[in-house]
N, C-alpha and C positions, 0 to 999 in steps of 0.2 A: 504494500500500500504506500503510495508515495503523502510525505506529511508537506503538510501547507504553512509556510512562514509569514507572519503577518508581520508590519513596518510597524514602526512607533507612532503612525499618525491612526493606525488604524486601531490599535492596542488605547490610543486615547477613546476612540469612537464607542470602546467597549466598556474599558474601565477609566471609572471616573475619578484615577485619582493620580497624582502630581506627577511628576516624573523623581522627585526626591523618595517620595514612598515608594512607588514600586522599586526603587533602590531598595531602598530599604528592604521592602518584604522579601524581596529576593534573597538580599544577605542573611536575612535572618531563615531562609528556609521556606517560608509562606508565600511566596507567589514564584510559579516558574520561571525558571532561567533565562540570560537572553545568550543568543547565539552571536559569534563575531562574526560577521559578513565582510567587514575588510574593516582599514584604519579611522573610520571613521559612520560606521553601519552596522546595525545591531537589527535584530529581529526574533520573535520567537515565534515557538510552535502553537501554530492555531488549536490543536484538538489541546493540547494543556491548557492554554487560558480560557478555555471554554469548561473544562472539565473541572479548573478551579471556581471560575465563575460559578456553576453548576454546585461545587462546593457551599460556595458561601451562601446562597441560597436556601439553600436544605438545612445550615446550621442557622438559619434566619437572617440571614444578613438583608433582609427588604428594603432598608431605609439604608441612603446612604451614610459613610462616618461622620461624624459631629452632627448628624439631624436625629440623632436618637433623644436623645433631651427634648428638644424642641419637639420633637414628636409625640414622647409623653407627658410634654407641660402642655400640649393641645387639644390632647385626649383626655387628659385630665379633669375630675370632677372640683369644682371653683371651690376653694377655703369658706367655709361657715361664717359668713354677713358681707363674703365680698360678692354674691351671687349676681348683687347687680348694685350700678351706684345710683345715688339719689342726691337731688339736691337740700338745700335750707330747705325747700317746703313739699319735701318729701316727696316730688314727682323725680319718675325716673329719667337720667341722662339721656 
């Protein structure tokens, strides 16, 4: 089976994250490797980034990173008497 290498514009198109992190995840093991293509080109394997992707999915990764918070401060049920504001004469905002 011949494997399919996808560029770093297209690795953006997929994953949405910096080009410093997927450093990152790489060094540390968590996101597949890139391959040297010459002195200045890199690329990797499409059925990997697909099959991490696929990963992170299954282990819930739905929301992207740092919108976890914000996702459940907006799911969130409102603190007891901020449910809604009111003014001096007690109509609401």
């Amino acid at each position: 089976m011949k494997r399919v290498l996808i560029r770093r514009a297209e690795l953006r198109r997929r994953v949405p994250y910096s080009d410093a992190h997927i450093w990152r995840l790489e060094r540390d093991g968590s996101f597949p490797h890139r391959v040297q293509l010459g002195p200045h080109a890199v690329a990797w394997y499409e059925d990997e980034v697909e099959d991490w992707c696929a990963s992170r999915i299954r282990a819930g990764a739905h929301c992207p990173p740092g919108r976890w918070k914000k996702a459940q401060v907006k799911d969130a049920e409102p603190a007891a008497g901020l449910a809604a504001s009111s003014d001096v004469d007690g109509q609401h905002v």
